[in-house]
DOTORMI-605878 format. One record per residue: x, y, z of N, C-alpha, C in turn; residue in one letter; residue number from 1. Coordinates in steps of 0.05 Angstrom, whole numbers, plus 5000, padded with zeros to 4 digits. Layout:
N
n_east | n_north | n_up | ca_east | ca_north | ca_up | c_east | c_north | c_up | type | seq
X | Y | Z | X | Y | Z | X | Y | Z | A | NUM
...
% end
This chain:
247
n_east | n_north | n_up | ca_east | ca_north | ca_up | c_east | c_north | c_up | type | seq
5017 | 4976 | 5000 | 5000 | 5000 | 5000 | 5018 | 5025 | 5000 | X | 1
5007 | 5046 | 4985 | 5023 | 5077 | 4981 | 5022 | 5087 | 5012 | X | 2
5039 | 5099 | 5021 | 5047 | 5110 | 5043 | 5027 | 5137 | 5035 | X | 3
5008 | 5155 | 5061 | 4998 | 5175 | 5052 | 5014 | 5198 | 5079 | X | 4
5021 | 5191 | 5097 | 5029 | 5206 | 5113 | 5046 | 5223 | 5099 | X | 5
5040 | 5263 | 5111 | 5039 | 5278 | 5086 | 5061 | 5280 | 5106 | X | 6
5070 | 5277 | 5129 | 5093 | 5283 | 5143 | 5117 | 5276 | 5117 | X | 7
5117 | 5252 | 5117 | 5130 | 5232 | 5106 | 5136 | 5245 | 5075 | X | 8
5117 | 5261 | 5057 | 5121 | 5279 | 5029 | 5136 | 5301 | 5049 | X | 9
5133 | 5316 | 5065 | 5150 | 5341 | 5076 | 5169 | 5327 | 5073 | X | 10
5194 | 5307 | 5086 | 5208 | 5299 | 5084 | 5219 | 5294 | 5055 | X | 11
5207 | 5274 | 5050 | 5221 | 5257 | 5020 | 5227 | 5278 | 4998 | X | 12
5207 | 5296 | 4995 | 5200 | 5304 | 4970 | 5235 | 5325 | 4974 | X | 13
5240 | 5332 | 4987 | 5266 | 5352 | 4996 | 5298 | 5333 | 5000 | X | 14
5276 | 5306 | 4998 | 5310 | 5284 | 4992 | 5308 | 5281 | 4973 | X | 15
5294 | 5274 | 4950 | 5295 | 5267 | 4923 | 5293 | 5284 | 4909 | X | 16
5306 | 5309 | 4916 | 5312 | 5339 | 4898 | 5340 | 5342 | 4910 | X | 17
5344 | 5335 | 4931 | 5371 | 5334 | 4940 | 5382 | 5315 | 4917 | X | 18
5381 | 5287 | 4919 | 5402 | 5269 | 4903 | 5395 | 5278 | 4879 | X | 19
5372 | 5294 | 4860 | 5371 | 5306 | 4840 | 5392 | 5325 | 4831 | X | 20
5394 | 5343 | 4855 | 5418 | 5362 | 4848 | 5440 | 5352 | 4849 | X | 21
5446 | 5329 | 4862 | 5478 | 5320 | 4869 | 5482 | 5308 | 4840 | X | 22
5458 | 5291 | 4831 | 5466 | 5271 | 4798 | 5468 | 5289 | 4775 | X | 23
5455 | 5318 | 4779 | 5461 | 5340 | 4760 | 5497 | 5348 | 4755 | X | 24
5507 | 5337 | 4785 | 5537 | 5339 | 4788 | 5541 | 5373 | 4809 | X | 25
5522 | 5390 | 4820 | 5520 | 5400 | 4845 | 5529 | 5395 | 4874 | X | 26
5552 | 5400 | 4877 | 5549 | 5389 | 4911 | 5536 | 5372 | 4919 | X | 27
5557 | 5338 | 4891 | 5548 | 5319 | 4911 | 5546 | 5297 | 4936 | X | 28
5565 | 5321 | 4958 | 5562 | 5310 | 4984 | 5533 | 5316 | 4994 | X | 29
5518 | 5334 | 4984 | 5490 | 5336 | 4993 | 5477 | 5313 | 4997 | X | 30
5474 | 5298 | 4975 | 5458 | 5279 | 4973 | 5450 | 5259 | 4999 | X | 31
5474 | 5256 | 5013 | 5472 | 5244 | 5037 | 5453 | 5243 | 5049 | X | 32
5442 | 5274 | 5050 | 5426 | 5287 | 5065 | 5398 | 5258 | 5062 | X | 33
5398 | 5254 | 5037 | 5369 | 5239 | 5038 | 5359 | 5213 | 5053 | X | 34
5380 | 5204 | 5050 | 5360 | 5176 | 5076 | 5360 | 5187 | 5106 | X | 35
5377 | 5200 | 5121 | 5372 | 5217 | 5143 | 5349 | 5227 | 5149 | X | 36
5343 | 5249 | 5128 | 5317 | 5262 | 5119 | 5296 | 5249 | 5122 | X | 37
5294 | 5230 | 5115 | 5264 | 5211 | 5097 | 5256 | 5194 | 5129 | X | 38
5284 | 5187 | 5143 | 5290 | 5166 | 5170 | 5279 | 5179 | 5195 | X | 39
5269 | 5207 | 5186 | 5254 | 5217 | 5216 | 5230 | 5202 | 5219 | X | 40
5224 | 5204 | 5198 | 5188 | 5191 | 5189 | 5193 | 5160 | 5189 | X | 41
5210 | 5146 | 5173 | 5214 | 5118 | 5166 | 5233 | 5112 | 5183 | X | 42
5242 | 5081 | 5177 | 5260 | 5063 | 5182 | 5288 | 5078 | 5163 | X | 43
5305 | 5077 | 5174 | 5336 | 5079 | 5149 | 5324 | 5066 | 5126 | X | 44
5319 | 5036 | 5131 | 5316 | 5010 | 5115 | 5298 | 5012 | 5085 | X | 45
5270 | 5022 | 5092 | 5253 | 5023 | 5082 | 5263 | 5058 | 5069 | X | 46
5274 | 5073 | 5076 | 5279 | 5099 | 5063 | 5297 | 5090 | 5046 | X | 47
5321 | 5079 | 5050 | 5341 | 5073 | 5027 | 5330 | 5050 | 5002 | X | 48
5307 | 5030 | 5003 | 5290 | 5016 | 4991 | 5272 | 5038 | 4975 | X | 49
5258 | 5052 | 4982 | 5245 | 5073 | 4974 | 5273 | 5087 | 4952 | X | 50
5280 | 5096 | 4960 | 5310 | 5112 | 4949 | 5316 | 5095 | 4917 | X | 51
5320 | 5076 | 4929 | 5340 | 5055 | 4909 | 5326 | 5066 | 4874 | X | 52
5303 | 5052 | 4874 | 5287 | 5055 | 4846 | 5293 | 5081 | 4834 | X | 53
5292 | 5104 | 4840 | 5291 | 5139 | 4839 | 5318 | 5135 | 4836 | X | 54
5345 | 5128 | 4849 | 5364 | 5136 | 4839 | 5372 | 5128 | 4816 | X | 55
5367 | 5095 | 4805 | 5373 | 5085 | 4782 | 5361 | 5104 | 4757 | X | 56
5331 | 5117 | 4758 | 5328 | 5133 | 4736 | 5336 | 5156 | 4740 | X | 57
5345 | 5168 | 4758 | 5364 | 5195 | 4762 | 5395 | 5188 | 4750 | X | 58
5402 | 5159 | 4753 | 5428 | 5149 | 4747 | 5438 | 5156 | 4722 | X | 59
5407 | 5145 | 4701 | 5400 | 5132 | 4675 | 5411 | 5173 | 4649 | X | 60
5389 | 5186 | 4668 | 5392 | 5206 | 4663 | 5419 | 5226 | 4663 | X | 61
5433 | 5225 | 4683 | 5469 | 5231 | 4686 | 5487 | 5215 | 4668 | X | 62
5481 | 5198 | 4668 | 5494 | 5177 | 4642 | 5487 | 5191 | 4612 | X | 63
5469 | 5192 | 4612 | 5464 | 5208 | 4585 | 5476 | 5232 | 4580 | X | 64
5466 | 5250 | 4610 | 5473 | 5273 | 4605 | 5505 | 5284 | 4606 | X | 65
5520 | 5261 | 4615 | 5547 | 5269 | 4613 | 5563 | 5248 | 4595 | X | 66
5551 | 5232 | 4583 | 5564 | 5210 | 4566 | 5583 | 5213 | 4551 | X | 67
5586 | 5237 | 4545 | 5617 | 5243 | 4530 | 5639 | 5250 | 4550 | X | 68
5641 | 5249 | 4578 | 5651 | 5262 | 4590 | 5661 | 5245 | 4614 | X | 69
5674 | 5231 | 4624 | 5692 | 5205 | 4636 | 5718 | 5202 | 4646 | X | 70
5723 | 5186 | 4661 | 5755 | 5180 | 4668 | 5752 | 5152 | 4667 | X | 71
5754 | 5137 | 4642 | 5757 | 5111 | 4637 | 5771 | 5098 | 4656 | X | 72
5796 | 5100 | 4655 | 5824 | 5099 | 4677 | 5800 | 5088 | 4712 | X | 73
5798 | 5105 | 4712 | 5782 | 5105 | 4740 | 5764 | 5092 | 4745 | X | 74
5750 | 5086 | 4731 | 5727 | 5070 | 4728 | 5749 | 5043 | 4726 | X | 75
5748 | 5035 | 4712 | 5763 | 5012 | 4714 | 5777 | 5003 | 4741 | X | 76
5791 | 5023 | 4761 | 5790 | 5005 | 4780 | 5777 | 5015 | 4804 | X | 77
5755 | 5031 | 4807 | 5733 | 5039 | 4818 | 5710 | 5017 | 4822 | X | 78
5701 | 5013 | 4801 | 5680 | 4990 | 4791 | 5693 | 4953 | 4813 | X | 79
5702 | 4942 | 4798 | 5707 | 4925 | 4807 | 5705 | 4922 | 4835 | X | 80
5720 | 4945 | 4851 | 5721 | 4949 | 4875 | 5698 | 4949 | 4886 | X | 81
5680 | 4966 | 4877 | 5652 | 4968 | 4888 | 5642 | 4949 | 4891 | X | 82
5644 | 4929 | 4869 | 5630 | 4901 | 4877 | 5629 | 4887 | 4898 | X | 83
5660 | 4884 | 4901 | 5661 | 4868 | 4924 | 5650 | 4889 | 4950 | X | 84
5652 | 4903 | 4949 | 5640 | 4921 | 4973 | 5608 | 4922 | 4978 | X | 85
5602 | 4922 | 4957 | 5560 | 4920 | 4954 | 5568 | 4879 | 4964 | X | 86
5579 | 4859 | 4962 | 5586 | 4835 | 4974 | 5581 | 4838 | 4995 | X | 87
5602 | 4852 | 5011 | 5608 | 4849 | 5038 | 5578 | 4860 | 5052 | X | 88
5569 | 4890 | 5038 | 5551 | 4903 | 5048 | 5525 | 4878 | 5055 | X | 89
5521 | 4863 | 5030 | 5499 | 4841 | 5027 | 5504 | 4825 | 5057 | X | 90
5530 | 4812 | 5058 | 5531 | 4791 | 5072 | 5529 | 4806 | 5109 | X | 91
5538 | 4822 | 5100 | 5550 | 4835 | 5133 | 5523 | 4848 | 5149 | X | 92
5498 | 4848 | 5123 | 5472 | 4868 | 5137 | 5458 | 4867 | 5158 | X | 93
5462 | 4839 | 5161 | 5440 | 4842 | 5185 | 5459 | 4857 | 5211 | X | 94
5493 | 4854 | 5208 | 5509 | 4862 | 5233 | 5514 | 4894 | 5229 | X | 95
5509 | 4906 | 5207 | 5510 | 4932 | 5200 | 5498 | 4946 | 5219 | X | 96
5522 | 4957 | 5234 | 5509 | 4980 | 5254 | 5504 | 5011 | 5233 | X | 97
5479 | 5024 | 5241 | 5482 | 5047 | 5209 | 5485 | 5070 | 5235 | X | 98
5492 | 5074 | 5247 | 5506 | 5093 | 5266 | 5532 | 5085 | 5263 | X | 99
5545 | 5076 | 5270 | 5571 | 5063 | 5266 | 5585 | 5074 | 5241 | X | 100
5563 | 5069 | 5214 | 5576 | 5086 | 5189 | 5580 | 5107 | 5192 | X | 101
5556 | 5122 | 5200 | 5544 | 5150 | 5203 | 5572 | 5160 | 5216 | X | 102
5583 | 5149 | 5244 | 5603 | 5165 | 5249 | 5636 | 5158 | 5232 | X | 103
5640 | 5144 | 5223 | 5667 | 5129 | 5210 | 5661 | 5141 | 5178 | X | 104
5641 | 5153 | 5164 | 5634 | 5173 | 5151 | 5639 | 5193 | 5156 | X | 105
5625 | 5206 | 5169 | 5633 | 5235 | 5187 | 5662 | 5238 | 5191 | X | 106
5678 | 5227 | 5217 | 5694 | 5231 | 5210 | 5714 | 5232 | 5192 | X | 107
5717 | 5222 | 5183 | 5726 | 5215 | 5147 | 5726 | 5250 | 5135 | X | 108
5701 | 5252 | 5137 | 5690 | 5268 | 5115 | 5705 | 5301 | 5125 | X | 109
5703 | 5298 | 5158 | 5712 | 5319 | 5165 | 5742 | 5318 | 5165 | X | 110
5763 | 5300 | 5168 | 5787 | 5305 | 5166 | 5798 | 5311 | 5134 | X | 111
5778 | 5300 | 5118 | 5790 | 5305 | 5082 | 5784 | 5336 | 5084 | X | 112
5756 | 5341 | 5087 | 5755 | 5376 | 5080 | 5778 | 5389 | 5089 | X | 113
5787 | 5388 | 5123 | 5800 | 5409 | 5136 | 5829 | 5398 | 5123 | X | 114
5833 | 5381 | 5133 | 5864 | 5385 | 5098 | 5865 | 5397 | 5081 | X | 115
5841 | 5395 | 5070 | 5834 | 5407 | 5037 | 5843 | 5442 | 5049 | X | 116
5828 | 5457 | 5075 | 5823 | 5476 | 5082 | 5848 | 5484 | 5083 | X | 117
5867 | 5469 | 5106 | 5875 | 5492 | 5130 | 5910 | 5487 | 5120 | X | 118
5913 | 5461 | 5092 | 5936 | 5461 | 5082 | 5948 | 5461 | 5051 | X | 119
5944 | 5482 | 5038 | 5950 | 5491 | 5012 | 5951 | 5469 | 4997 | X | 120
5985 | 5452 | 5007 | 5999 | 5438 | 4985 | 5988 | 5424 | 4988 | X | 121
5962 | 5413 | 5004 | 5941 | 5391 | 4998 | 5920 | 5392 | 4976 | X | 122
5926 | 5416 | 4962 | 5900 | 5423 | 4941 | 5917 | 5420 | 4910 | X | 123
5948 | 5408 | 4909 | 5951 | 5394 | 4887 | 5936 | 5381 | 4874 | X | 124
5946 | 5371 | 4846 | 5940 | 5351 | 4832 | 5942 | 5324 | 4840 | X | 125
5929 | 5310 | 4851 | 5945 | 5279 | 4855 | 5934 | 5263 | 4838 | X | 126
5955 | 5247 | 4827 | 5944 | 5226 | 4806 | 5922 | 5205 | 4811 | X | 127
5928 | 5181 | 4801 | 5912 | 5158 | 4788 | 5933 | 5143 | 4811 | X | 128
5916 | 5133 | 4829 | 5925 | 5105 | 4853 | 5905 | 5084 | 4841 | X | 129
5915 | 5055 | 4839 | 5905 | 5036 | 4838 | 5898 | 5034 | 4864 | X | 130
5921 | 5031 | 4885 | 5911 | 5019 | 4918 | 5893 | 5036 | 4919 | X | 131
5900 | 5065 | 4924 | 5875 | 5081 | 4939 | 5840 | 5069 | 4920 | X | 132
5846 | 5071 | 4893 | 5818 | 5069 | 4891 | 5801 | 5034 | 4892 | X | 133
5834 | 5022 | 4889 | 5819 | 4999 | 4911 | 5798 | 4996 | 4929 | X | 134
5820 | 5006 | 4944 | 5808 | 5019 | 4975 | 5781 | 5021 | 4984 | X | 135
5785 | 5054 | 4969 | 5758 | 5072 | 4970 | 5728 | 5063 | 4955 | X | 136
5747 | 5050 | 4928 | 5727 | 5042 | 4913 | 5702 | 5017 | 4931 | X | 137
5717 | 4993 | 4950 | 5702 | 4982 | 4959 | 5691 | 4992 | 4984 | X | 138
5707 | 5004 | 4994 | 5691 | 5031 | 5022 | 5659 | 5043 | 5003 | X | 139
5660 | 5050 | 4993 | 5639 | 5067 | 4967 | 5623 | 5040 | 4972 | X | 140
5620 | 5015 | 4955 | 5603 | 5007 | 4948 | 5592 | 4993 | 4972 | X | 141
5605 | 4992 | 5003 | 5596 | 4979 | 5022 | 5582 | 4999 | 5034 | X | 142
5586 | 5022 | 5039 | 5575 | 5043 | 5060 | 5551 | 5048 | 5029 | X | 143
5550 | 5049 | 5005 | 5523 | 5054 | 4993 | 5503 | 5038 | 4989 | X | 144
5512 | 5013 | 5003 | 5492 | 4988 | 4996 | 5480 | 4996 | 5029 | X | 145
5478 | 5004 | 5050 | 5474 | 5011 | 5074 | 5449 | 5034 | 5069 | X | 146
5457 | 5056 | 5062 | 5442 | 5080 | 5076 | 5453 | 5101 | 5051 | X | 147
5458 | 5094 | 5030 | 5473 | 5103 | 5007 | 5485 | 5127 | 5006 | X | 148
5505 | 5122 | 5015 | 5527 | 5135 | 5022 | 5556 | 5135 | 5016 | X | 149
5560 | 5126 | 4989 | 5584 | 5120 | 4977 | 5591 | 5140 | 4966 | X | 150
5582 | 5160 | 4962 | 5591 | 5189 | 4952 | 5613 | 5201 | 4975 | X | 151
5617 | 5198 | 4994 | 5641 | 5203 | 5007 | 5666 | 5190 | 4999 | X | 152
5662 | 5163 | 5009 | 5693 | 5152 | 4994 | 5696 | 5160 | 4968 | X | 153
5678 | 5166 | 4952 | 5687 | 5164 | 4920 | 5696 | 5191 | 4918 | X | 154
5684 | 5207 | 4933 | 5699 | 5234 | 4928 | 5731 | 5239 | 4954 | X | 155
5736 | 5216 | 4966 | 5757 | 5223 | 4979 | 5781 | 5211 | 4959 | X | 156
5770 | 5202 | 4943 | 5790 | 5185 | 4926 | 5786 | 5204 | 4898 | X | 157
5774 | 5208 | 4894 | 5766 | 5228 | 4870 | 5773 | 5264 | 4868 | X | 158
5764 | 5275 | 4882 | 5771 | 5297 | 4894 | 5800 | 5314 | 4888 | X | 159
5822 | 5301 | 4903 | 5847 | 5309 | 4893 | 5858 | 5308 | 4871 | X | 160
5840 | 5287 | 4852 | 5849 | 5289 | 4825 | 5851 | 5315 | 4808 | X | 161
5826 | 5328 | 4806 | 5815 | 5355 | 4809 | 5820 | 5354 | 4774 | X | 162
5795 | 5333 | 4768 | 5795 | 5331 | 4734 | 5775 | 5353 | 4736 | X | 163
5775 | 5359 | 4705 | 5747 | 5376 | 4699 | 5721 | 5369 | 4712 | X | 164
5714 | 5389 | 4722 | 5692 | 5382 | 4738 | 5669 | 5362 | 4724 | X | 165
5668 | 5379 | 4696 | 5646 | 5355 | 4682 | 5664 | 5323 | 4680 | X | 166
5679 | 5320 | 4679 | 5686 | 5289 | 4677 | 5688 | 5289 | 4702 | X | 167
5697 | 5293 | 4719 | 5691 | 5277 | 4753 | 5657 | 5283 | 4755 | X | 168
5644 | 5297 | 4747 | 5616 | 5282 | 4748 | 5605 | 5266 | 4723 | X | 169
5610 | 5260 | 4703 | 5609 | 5231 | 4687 | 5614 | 5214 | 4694 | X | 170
5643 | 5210 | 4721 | 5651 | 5191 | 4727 | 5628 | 5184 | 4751 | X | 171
5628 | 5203 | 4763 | 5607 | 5189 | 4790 | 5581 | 5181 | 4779 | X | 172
5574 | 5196 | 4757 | 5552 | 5182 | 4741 | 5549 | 5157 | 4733 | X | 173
5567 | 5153 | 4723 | 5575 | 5121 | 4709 | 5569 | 5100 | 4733 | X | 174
5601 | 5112 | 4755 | 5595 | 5087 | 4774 | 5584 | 5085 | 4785 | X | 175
5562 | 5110 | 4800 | 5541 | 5106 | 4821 | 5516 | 5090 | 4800 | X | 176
5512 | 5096 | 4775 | 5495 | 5088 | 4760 | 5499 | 5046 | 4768 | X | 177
5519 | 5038 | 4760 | 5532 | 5012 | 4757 | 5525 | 5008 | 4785 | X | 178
5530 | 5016 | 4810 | 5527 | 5013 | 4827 | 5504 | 5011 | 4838 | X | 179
5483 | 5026 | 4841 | 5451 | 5031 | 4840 | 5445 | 5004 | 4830 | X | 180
5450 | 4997 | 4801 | 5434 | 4980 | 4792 | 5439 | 4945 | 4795 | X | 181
5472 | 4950 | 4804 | 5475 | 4919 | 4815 | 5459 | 4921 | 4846 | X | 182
5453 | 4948 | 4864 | 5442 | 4936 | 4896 | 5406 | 4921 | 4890 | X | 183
5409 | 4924 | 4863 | 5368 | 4919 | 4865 | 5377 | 4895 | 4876 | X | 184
5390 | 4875 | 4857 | 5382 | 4854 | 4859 | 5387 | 4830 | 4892 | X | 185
5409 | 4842 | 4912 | 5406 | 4839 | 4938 | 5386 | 4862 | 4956 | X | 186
5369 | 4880 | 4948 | 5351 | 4882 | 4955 | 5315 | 4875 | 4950 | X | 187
5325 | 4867 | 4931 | 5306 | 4851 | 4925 | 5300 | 4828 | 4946 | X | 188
5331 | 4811 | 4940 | 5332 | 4791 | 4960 | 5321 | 4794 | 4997 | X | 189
5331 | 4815 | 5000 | 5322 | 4828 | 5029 | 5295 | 4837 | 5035 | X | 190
5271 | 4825 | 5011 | 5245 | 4830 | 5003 | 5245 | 4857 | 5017 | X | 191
5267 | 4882 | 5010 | 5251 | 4907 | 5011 | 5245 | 4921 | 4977 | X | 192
5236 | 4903 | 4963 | 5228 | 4919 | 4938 | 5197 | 4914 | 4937 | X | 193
5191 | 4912 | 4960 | 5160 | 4913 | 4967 | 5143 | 4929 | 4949 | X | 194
5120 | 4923 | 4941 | 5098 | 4945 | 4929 | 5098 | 4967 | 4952 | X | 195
5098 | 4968 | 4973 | 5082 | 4995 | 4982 | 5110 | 5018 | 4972 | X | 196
5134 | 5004 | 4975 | 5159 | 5019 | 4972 | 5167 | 5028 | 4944 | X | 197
5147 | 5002 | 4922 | 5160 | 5014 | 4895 | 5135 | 5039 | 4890 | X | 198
5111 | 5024 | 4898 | 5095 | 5061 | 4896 | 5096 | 5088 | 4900 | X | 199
5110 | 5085 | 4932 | 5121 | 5097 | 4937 | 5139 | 5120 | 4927 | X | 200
5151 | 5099 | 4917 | 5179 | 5119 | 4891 | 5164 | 5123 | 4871 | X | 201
5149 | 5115 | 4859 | 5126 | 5123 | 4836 | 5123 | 5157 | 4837 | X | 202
5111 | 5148 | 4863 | 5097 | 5177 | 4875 | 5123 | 5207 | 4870 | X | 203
5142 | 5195 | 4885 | 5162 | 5214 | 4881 | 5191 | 5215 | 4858 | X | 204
5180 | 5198 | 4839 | 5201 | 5197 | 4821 | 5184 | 5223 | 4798 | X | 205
5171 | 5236 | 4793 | 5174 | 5267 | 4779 | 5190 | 5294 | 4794 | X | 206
5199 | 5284 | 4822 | 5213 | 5306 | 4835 | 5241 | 5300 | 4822 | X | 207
5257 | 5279 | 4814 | 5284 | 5268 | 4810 | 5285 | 5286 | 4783 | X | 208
5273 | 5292 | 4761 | 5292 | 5310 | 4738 | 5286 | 5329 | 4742 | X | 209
5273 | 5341 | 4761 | 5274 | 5368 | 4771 | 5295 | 5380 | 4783 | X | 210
5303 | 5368 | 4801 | 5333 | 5367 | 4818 | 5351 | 5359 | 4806 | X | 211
5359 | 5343 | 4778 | 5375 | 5343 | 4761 | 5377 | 5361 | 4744 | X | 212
5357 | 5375 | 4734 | 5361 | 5402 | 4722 | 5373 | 5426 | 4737 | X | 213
5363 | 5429 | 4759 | 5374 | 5444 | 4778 | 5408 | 5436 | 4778 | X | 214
5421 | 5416 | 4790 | 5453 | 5415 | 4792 | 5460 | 5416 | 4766 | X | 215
5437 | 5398 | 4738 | 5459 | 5409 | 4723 | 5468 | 5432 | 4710 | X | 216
5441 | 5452 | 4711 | 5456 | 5478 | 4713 | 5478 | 5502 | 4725 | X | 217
5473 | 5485 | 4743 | 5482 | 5499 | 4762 | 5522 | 5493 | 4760 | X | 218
5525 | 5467 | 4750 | 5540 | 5461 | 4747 | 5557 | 5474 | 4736 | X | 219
5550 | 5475 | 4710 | 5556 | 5491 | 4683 | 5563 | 5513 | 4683 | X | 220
5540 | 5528 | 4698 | 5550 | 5558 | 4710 | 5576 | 5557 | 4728 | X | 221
5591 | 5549 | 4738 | 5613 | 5548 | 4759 | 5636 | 5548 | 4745 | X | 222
5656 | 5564 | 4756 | 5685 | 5561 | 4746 | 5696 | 5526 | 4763 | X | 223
5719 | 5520 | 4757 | 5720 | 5495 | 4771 | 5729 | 5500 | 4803 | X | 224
5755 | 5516 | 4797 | 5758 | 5528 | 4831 | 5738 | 5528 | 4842 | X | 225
5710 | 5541 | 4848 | 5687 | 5541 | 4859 | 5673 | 5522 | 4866 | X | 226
5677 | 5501 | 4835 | 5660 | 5479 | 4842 | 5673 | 5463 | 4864 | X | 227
5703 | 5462 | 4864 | 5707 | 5444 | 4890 | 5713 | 5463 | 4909 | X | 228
5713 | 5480 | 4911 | 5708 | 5493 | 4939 | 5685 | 5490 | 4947 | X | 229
5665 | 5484 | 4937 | 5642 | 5484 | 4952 | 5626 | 5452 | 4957 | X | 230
5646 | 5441 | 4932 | 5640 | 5417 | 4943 | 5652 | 5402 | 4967 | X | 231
5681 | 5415 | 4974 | 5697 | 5404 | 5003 | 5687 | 5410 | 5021 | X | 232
5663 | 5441 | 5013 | 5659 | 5451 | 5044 | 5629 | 5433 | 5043 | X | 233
5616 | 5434 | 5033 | 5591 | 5409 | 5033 | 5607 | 5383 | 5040 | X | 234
5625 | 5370 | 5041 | 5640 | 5349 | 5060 | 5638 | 5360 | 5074 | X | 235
5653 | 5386 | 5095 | 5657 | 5381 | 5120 | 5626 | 5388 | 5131 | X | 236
5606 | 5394 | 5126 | 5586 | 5405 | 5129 | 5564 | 5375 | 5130 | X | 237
5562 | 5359 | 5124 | 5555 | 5330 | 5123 | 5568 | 5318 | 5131 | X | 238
5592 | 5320 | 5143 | 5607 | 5302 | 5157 | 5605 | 5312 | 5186 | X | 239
5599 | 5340 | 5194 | 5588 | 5347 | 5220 | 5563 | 5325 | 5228 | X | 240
5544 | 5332 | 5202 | 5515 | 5316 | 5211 | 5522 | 5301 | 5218 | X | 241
5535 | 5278 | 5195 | 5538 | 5253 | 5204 | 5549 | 5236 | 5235 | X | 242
5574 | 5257 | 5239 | 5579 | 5253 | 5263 | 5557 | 5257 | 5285 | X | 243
5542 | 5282 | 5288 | 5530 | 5285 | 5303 | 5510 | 5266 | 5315 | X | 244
5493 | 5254 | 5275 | 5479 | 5227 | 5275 | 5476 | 5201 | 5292 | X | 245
5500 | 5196 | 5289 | 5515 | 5178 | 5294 | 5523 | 5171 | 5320 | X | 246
5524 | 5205 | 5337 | 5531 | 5200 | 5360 | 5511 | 5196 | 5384 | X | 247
% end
């Protein structure tokens, strides 16, 4: 059955314009914001189930809209990584403390910004790591199979590269897209692709290219300096919440 509690639209409708603007390629540490959001009213569980469907056609749409625009390189060992991490996420769920993330996120989130901040030669160029995106890559696909939240590691690994802004958001397009669409099928398994939850997203999947139009303009409009300045400070700014969340 469709969820009617209008509490529950105050909430959602302001998370699924959030991850709208982040897939536009907008400040997207925002996105976070949305299962938090939706979790005053719901379960985490059932908000990130709700979530799931909406992101894959917000995914579908970033793919398109940046399809000329990529870091092949990265993807290649980004991807793989993720897999095994959406694995672990599968097997490890029922022990998944999602406070536990919430703060091992947070902090994370807040020690990358204030580097970024308070030490210049930290705002180099740094290349292409296999280990790091190892790493990060399976950090990403474990903490987004949870409470979808893999947009931190991928931007702590991504971030210092400091490609054109439009290809570091093709790239997060690509692999959050790949990513999104391998979690259906272990949530499926976790029978949360329930009818009341896919209606649900029904309901609120015309807010998702609204909020994609929004970042992707917004995008466009930005010099790149700006764009990551404002996207580090949206890390440390979600990485407060998170901590706070969490604690």
């Amino acid at each position: 059955m469709l969820i009617f509690d209008p509490i529950f639209y105050l909430v959602s409708i302001p998370a699924v314009l959030l991850y709208g603007v982040a897939k536009g390629g907008f400040a997207g540490p925002l996105a976070i914001l949305g299962v938090p959001l939706m979790s005053l009213v719901i379960s985490p569980l059932q908000a990130a189930a709700i979530l799931l469907p909406i992101l894959c056609i917000q995914d579908l749409i970033s793919i398109f809209s940046y399809r000329k625009t990529y870091s092949r390189e990265n993807l290649l060992i980004l991807l793989p990584a993720a897999m095994l991490g959406i694995i672990f996420g599968y097997l490890w769920f029922s022990l998944l403390s999602e406070n536990n993330i919430r703060i091992f996120l947070g902090v994370l989130a807040i020690v990358f910004a204030l580097n970024y901040f308070l030490f210049s030669e930290n705002r180099e160029t740094k290349s292409i790591s296999n280990i790091k995106g190892y790493f990060w890559g399976s950090v990403s696909g474990f903490t987004s199979f949870g409470i979808h939240a893999g947009g931190l590691p991928f931007n702590i690994y991504m971030l210092p590269q400091r490609l054109d802004h439009r290809k570091y958001v093709g790239t997060a397009a690509i692999f959050f897209g790949v990513v999104n669409f391998v979690k259906l099928y272990p949530y499926y398994l976790l029978d949360q692709l329930k009818i009341e939850n896919l209606t649900t997203a029904l309901v609120l999947l015309p807010f998702a290219p609204i909020g994609f139009y929004i970042g992707y303009k917004l995008t466009h409009a930005l010099e790149q300096d700006k764009f990551y300045s404002i996207t580090y400070a949206c890390l440390l700014v979600i990485g407060l919440k998170l901590l706070m969340d969490g604690i």
